[in-house]
N, C-alpha and C positions, 0 to 999 in steps of 0.2 A: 216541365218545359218541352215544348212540340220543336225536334228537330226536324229543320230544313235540309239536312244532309240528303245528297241526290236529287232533290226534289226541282232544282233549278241548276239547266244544261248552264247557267252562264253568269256571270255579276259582271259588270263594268264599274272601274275606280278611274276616276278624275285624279290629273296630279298635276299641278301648277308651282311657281316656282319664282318668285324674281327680288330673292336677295340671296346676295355671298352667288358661290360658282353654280348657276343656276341648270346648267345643264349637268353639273355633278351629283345636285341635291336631289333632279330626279331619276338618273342610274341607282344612287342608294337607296330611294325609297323601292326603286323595282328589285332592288337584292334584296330591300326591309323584308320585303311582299314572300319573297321566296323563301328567305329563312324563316319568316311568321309561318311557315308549310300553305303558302295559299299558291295554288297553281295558275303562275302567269304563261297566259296562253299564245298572247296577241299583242303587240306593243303597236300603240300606231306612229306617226310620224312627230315630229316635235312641232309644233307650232308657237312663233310669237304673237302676242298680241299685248294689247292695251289696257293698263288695269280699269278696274269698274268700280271707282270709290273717289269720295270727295275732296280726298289725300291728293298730293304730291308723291307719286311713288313711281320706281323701274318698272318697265316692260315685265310681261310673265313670259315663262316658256311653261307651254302643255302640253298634255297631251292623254290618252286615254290606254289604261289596261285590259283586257280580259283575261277572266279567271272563269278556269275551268273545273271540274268535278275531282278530286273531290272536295267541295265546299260548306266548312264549317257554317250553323247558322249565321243567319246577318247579322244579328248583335253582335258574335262572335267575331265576326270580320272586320265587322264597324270596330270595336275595344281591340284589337289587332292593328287596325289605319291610324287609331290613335295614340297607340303605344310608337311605331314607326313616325308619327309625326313630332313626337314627345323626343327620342332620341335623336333625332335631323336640327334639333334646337326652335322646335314652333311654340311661340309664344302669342297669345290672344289678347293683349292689353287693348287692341283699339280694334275693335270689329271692322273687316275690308283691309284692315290693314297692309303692310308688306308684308312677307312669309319666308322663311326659309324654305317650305314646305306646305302642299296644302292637297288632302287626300282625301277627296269623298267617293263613297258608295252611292253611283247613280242608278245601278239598279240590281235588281238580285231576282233572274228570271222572271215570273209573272208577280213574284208575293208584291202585296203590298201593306205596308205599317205605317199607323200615325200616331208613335207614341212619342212621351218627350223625350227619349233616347235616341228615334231612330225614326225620320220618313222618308217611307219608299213607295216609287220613285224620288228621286230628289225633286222638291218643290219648284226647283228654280232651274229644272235641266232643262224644261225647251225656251228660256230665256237667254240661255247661254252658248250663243256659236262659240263659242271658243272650247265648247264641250261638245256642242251638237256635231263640229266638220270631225272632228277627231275620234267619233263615236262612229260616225256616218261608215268613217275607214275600216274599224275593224268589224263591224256587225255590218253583215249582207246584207242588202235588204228586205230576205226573204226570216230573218234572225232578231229584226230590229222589233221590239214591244213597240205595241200599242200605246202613247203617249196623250 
């Protein structure tokens, strides 16, 4: 297997959040990040917003990570996001659902993968202001990929 290690200055993780103590579930998930050894670099501001499902559900709070060098490959980080979302109490019975927790890998420097484990870019990142203004914050402009 071809390690990624060094090869990407930068990953950004998505963390949303709108059940139980919503701004506590994403402080744990940034301690999950750090005790998983993934180096949080960049935490952006929290934003609420409105969920996007056909549900009856609470507001989210988000907001966006970066993770700096040195960074295990992206599978590696992905089974990492989902062991920390697995512990926070995230359960997937009804897709969109509500979340204690919700942590995707929107990007992992330039790579890009379309396997059934793992796509990168995330498919549905430039659909999502609510990842795009929070992403905008911590990635310069001169930092931000090619979308």
């Amino acid at each position: 297997m071809f390690s990624h290690r060094n090869h990407a200055t930068r990953a950004y993780i998505s963390l949303g959040s709108n059940l139980g103590d919503r701004a506590g579930n994403l402080l744990l998930a940034v301690r999950g990040m750090m005790h998983a050894a993934l180096s949080v670099t960049c935490l952006s501001s929290i934003y609420e917003t409105e969920p996007i499902s056909e549900f009856e559900q609470p507001p989210f709070l988000n907001m966006v990570a970066e993770l700096g060098n040195p960074l295990p490959a992206p599978e590696q980080v992905m089974a990492r996001l989902l062991r920390i979302e697995y512990a926070l109490g995230r359960t997937r019975e009804v897709k969109d659902g509500p979340r204690t927790i919700d942590l995707d890998l929107l990007l992992y420097g330039e790579v890009q993968s379309n396997t059934q484990y793992l796509v990168l870019p995330h498919p549905r990142l430039h659909e999502r202001r609510f990842v795009l203004e929070p992403l905008a914050e911590v990635a310069p402009r001169g930092d931000q990929p090619t979308l």
